[in-house]
PLY file of the C-alpha trace (Angstrom):
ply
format ascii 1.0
element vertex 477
property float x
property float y
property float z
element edge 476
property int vertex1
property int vertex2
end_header
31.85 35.74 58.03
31.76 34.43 54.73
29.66 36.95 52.44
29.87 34.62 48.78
26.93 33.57 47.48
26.13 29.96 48.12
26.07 27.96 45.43
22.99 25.24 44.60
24.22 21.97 44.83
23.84 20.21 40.89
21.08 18.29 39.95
21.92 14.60 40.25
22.38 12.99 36.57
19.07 11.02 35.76
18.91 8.40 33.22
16.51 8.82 30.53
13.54 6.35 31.05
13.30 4.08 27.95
9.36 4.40 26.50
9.01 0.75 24.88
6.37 2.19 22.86
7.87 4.96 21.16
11.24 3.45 21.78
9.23 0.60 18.93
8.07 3.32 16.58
11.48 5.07 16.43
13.28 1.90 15.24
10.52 0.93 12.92
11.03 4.45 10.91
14.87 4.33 11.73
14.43 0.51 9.49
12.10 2.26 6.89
14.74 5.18 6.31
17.99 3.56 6.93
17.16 0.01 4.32
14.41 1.13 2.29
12.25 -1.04 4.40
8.17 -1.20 4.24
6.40 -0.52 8.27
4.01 -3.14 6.82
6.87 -5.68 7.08
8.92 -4.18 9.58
6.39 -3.43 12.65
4.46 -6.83 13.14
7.97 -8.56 13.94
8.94 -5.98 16.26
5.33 -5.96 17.89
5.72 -9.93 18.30
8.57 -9.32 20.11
7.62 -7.02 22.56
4.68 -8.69 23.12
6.57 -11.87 23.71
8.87 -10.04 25.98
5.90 -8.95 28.42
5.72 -5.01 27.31
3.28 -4.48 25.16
-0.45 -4.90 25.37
-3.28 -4.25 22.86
-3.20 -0.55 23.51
0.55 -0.33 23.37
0.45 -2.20 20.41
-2.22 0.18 18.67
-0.43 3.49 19.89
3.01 2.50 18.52
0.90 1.11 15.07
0.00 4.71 15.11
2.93 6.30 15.18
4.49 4.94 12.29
1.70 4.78 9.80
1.19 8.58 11.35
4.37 9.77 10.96
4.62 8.32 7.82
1.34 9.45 6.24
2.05 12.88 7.41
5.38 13.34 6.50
5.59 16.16 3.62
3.32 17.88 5.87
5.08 17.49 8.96
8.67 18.49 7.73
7.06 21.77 6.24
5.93 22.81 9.98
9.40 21.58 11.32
10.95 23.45 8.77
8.79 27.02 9.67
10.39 26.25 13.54
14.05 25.93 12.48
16.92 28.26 11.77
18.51 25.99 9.50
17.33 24.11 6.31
15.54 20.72 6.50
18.33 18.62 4.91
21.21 19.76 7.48
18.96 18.16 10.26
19.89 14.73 10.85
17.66 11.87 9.86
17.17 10.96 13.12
16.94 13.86 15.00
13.91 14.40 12.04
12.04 11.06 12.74
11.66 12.24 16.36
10.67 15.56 15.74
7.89 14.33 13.33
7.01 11.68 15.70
6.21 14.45 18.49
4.63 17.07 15.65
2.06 13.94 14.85
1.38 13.50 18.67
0.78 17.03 18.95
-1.21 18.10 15.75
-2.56 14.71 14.78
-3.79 12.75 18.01
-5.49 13.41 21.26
-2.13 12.84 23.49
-1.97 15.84 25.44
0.67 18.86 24.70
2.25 18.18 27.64
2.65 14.54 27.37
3.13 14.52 23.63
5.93 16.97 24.36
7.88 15.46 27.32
7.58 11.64 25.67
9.62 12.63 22.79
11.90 14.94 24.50
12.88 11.82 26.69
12.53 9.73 23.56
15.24 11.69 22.25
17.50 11.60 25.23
17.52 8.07 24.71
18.16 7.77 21.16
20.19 11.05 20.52
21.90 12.48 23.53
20.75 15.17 25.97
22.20 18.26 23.76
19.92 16.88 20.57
17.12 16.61 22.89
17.36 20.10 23.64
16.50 21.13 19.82
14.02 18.61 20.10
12.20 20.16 22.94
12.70 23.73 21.37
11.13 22.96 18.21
8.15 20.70 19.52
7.36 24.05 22.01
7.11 26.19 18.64
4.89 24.16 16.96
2.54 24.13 20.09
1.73 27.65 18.86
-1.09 26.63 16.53
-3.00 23.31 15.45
-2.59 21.24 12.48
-5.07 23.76 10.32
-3.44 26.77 11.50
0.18 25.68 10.79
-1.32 24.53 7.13
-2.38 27.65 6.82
1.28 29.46 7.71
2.65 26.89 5.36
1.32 26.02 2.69
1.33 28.12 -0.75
-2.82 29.71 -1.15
-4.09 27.23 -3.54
-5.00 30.11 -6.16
-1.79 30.74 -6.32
0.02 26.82 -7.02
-3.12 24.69 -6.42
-0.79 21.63 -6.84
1.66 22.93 -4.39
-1.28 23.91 -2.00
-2.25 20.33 -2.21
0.41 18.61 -1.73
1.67 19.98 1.64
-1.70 19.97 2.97
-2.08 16.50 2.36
1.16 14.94 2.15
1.84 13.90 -1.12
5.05 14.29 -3.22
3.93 17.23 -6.03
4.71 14.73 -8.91
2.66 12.25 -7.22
-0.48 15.25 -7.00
-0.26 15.81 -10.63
-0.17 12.33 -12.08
-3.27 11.58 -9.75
-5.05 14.18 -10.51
-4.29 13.71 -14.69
-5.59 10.31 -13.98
-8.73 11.51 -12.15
-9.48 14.06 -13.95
-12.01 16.97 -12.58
-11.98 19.29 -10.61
-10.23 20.27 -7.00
-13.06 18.35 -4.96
-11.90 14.75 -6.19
-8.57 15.25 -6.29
-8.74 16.35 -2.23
-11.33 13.36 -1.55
-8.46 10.76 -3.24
-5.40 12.24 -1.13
-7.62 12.09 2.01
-8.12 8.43 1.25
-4.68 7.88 0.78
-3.50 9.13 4.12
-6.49 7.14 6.42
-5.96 3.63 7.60
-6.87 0.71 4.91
-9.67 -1.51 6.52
-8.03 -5.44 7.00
-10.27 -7.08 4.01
-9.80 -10.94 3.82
-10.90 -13.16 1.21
-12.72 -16.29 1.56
-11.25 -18.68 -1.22
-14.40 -20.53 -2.89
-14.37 -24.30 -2.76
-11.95 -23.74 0.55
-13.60 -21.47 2.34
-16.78 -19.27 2.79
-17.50 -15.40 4.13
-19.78 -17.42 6.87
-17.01 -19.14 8.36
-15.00 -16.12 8.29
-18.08 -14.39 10.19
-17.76 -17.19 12.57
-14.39 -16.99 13.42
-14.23 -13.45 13.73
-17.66 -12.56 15.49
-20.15 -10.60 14.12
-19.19 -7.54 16.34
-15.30 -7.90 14.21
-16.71 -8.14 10.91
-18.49 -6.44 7.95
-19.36 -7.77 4.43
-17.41 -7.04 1.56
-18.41 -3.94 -0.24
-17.77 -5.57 -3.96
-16.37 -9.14 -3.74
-18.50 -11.84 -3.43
-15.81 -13.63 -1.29
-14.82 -10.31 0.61
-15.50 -10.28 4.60
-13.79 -6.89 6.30
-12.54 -6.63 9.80
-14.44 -3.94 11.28
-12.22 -3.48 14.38
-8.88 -4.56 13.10
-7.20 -7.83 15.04
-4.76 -10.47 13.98
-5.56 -12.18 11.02
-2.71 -14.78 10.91
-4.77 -16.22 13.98
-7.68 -17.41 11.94
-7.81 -20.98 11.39
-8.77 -20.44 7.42
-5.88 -18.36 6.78
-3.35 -20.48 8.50
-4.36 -23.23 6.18
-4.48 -21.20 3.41
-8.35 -21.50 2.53
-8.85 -18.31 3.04
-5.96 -15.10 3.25
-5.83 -11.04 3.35
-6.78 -9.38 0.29
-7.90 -6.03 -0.93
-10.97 -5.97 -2.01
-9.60 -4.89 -5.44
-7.33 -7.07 -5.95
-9.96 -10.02 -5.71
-12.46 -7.86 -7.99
-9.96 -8.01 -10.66
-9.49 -11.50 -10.59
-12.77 -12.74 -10.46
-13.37 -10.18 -13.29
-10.57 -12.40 -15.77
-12.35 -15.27 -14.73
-15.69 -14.52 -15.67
-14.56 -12.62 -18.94
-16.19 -14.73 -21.84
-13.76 -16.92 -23.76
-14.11 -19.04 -27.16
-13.87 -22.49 -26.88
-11.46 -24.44 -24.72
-11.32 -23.06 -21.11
-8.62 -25.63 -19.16
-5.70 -23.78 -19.43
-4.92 -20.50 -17.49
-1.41 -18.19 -15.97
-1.16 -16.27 -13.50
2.30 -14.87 -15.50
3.48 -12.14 -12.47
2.10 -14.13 -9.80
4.05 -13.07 -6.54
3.19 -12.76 -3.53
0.38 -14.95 -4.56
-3.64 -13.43 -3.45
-4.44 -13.59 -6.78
-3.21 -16.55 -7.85
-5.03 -18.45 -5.08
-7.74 -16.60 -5.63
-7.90 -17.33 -9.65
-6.40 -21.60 -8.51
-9.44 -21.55 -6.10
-11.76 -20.19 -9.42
-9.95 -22.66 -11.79
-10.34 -25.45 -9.83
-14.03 -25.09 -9.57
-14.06 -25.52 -13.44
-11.87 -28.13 -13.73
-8.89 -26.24 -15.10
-5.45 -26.06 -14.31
-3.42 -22.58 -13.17
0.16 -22.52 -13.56
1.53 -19.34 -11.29
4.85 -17.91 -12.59
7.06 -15.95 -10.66
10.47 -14.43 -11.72
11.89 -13.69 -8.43
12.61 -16.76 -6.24
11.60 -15.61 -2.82
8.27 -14.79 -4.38
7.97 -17.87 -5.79
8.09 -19.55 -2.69
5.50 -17.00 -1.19
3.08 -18.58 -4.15
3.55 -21.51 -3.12
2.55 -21.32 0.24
-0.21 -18.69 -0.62
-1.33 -22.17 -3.00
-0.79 -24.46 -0.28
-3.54 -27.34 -0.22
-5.55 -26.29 -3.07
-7.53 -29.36 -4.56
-7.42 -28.36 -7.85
-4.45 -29.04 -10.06
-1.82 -26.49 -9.91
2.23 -25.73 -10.51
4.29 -22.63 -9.32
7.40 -22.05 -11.07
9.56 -19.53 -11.33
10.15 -17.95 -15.10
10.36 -14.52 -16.68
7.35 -13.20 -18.17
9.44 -11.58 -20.94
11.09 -14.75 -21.53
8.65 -17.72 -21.33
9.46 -20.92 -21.37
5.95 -21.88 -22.74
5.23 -22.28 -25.92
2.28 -19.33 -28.20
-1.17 -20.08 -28.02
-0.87 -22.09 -24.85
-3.42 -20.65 -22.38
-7.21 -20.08 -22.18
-7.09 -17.22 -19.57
-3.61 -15.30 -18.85
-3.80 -12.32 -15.66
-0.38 -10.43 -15.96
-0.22 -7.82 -12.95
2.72 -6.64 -13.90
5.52 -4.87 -11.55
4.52 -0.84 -10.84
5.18 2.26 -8.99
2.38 0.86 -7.08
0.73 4.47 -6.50
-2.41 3.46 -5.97
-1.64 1.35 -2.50
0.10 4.36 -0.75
-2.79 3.68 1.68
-0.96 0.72 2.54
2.40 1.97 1.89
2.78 5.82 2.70
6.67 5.08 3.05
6.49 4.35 -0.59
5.40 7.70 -2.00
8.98 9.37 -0.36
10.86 7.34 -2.47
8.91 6.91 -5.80
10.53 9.49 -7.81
8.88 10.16 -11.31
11.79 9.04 -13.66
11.20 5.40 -12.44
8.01 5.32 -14.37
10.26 5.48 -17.46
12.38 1.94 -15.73
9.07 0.15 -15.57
7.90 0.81 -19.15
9.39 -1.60 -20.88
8.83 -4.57 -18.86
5.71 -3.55 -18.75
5.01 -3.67 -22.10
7.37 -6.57 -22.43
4.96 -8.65 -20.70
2.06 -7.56 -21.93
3.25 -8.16 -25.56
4.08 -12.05 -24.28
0.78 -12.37 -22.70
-0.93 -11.74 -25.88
1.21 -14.18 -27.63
1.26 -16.85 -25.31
-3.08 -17.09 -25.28
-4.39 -18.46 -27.92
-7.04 -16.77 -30.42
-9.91 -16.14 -28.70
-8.49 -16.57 -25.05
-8.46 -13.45 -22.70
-5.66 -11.55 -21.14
-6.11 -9.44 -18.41
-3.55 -6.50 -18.02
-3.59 -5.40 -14.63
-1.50 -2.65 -12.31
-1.62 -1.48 -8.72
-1.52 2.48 -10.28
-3.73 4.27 -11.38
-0.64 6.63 -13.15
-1.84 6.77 -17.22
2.16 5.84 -18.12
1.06 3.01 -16.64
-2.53 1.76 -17.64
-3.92 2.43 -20.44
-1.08 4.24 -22.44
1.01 0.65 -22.20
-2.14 -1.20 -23.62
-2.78 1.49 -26.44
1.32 1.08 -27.00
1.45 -2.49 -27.35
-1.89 -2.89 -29.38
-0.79 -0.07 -32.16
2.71 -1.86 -32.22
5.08 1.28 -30.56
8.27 -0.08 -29.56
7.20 -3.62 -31.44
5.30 -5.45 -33.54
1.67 -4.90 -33.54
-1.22 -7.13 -31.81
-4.50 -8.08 -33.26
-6.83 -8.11 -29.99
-9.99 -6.75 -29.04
-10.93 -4.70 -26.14
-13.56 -6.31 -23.55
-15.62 -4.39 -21.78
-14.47 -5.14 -18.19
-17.45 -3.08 -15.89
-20.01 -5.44 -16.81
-17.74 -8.26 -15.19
-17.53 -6.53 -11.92
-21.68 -6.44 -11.35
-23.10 -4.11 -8.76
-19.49 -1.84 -8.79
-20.49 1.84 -8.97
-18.66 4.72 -10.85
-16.56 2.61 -13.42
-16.07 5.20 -15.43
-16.47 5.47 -19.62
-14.94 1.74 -20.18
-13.75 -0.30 -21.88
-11.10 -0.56 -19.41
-11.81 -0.38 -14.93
-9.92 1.83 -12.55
-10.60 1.08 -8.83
-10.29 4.44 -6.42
-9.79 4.52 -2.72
-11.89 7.32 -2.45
-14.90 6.01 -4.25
-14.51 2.36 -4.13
-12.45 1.60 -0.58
-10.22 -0.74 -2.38
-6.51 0.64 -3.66
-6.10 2.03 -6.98
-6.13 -1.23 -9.05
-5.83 -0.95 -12.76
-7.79 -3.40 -15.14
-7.52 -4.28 -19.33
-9.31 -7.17 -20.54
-8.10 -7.95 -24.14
-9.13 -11.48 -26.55
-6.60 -12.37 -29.23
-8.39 -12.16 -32.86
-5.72 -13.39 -34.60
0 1
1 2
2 3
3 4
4 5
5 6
6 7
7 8
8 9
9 10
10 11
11 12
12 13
13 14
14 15
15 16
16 17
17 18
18 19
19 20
20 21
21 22
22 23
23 24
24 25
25 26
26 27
27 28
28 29
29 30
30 31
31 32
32 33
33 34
34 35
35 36
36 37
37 38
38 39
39 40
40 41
41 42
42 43
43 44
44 45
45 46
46 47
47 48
48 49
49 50
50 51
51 52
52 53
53 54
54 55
55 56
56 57
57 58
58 59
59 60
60 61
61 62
62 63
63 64
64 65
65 66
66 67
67 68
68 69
69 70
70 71
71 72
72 73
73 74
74 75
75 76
76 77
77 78
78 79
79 80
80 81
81 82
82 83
83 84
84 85
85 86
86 87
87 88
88 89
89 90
90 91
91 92
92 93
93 94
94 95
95 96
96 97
97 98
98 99
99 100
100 101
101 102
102 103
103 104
104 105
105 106
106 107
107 108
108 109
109 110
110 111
111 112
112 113
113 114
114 115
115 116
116 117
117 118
118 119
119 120
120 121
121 122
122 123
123 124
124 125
125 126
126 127
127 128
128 129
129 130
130 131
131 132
132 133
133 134
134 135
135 136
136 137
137 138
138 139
139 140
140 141
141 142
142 143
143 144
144 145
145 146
146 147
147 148
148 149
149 150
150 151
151 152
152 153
153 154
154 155
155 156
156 157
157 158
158 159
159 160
160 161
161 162
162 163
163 164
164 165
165 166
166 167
167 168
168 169
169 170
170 171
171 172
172 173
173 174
174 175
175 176
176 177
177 178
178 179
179 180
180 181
181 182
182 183
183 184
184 185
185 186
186 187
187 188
188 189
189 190
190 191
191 192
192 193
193 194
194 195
195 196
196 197
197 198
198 199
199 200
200 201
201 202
202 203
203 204
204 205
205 206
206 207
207 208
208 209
209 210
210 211
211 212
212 213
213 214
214 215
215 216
216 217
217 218
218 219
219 220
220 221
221 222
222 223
223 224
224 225
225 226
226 227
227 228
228 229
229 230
230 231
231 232
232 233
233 234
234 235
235 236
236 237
237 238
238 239
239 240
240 241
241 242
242 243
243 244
244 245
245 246
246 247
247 248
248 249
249 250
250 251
251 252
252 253
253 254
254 255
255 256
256 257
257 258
258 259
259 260
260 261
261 262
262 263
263 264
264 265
265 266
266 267
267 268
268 269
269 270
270 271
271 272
272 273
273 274
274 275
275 276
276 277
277 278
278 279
279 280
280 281
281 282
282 283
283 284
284 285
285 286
286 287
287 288
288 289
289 290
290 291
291 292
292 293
293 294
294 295
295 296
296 297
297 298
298 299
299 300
300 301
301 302
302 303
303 304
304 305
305 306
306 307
307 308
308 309
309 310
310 311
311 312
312 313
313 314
314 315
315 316
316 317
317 318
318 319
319 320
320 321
321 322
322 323
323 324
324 325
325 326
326 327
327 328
328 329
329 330
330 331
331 332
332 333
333 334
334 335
335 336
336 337
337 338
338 339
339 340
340 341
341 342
342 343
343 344
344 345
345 346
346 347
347 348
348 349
349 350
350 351
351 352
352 353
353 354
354 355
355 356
356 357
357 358
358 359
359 360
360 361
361 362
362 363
363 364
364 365
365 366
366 367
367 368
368 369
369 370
370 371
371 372
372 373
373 374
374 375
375 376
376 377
377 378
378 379
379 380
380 381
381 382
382 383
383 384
384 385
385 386
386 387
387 388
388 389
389 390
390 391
391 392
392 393
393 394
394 395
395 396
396 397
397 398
398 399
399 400
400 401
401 402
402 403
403 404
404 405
405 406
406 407
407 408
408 409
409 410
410 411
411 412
412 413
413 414
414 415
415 416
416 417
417 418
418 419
419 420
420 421
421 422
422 423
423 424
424 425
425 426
426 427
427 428
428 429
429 430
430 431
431 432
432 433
433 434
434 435
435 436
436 437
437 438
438 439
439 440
440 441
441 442
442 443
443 444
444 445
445 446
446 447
447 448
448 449
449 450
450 451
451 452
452 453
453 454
454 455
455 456
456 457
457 458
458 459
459 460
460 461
461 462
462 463
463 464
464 465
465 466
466 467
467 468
468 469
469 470
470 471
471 472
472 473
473 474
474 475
475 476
């Protein structure tokens, strides 16, 4: 008789089962990580092909959106509770390994999936993408964090705020520390705005088009989108917001280019340069940083209706041709060329109107970006400072006296607003300019909480747009 113990027979091997949909969300953060890519530019493409392949629908679609922008949002905060669950410091664990850990943490502490199901999707998820022994750490480190929710692993991890109240902030609400303390200099007060702004910047921006006058109108856009899909604009005159998101490519006013997507911002500080009061001749304006082109179409759209001209300048190629198309079938007359702002090939004293949104850290649209406050580090203010002044110094040249520039940044960082106007007007770094400030809140009518003047600065928290910066100046002499 044999006495041994019998042995179980092994568990037959089993493929991991591919998820499409958080198969899609790992590559989209594998692209942002591994080329510096933006999830705005990287996820519809993927999306259109998964639809086109028959695996998506709507819901997949949203769930996978979420995931990213999620992740993304989250991440400071989410690396701090993966940290608190490892033996081993943060930067040994492989970038990979990290984006699915941080994909399950946001399934577990920032959506409604179920524990279960949050955990066992990425656990497979990582079977596919990383090999059954990373999975393992996966699925040990995703059944630690199950021990609390998001508030009580905040609470394990991040520093008491009487203690480093920027600290404190910035791992409860995901933001770089740098990042906290230039926002808050900028803002100003005390701990309640600060919180409201980071809030903002981690919730999803609303899709805001913009109705292009003399080519389009908010009714149509009402039309085409149904009143159920769409809300006024809060500001703009030509705003109309998707209320329950959609595809805004499909509308038949922003394939022709009569209408587009634009922040609500963005068109307030346009309409703002052209309604600033100028002396004299008014035929001649430049859009002098004009890529990818909303507010150039906006301000051709504008121009047109006056009978002036708007040349739209554009130093990079590629952008250049995105101006063009965002220009595509305006009436009015209009050229797109490409040219360095710092270089013109115009001659001083040539334009009525100039907008120069110059190039930025572009800290105030991390709503739309979250990837982009990861790698903003705060030396690269110091790489945009000159250019930026740079073109604001040729602006004021190249308007004549009395004409209007308007200085304008997606930031609300003080390096780069109003310490680059005070700079250039005072002559640091190069000969002095004789211009005037304009009071800019008048020209935004019915826009609440514009602060002391002369100059605007848009907040997410207080205005839903992004963090737009605007300077109107007039040449005296």
């Amino acid at each position: 008789m044999n006495d041994q113990p019998r042995r179980r027979p092994a568990k037959p091997h089993r493929r991991p089962k591919k998820d499409p949909v958080r198969f899609l969300a790992f590559e989209a953060l594998r692209a942002v990580d591994e080329r510096d890519a933006y999830a705005n530019l990287v996820l519809p493409p993927l999306l259109k092909k998964a639809r086109a392949k028959g695996d998506f629908d709507g819901r997949d679609a949203a769930l996978a959106t979420e995931l990213v922008y999620g992740t993304l949002r989250r991440q400071g905060t989410y690396d701090a509770i993966v940290a608190a669950c490892i033996d081993r410091p943060l930067r040994e664990v492989d970038p990979p390994v990290l984006d699915v850990l941080n994909m399950g943490v946001h399934q577990l502490l920032g959506t409604r999936i179920p524990t279960h199901a949050a955990v066992s999707a990425s656990v497979e998820l990582a079977r596919v993408v990383l090999g059954e022994g990373r999975a393992k750490f996966v699925n040990a480190v995703l059944r630690k964090v199950t021990a609390h929710d998001l508030d009580g692993w905040v609470e394990k991890v991040a520093p008491p705020y009487d203690e480093d109240a920027e600290d404190h902030l910035a791992v409860v609400h995901s933001h770089p520390r740098w990042i906290v303390s230039a926002l808050w200099d900028a803002l100003g007060g005390g701990r309640a705005g600060i919180e409201d702004l980071l809030e903002a910047d981690n919730e999803r921006p609303e899709v805001t088009l913009v109705a292009r006058p003399g080519r389009s109108t908010t009714e149509e856009l009402v039309k085409a989108l149904g009143e159920d899909n769409s809300l006024p604009g809060r500001w703009s005159p030509y705003a109309v917001r998707m209320a329950e998101g959609g595809e805004p490519g499909a509308l038949e006013a922003v394939q022709e280019s009569r209408a587009g997507v634009q922040d609500e911002g963005s068109q307030l500080v346009a309409a703002a340069l052209a309604a600033a009061p100028v002396e004299g001749r008014d035929t001649r304006w430049l859009d002098g940083c004009a890529g990818p082109g909303g507010k150039a179409a906006l301000l051709a759209a504008l121009a047109a209706g006056r009978g002036a001209t708007l040349l739209a300048a554009e130093k990079q190629p590629h952008r250049a041709r995105l101006v063009e198309r965002s220009l595509a079938g305006n009436p009015g007359p209009y050229q797109v060329i490409t040219a360095d702002g710092t270089r013109p090939p115009w001659l001083p004293g040539t334009f009525d109107r100039i907008l120069m949104d110059v190039p930025c850290s572009g800290l105030g649209a991390l709503r739309r970006r979250p990837e982009s406050r990861w790698r903003r580090r705060a030396e690269d203010l110091e790489a945009f400072a000159p250019l930026q002044r740079g073109l604001l110094r040729e602006a004021l040249k190249a308007v004549r006296i009395g004409g209007v520039v308007g200085y304008a940044t997606c930031s609300p960082h003080l390096a780069e607003t109003r310490v680059v106007v005070e700079d250039v007007l005072k002559g640091r770094g190069g000969e002095p300019v004789e211009a005037e400030w304009i009071d800019a809140r008048p020209l935004m009518p019915g826009v609440s909480a514009l602060g002391e003047g002369p100059d605007v600065q848009l907040w997410p928290h207080l205005h839903g747009t992004d963090a737009m910066y605007l300077a109107l100046l007039r040449r005296t002499g």
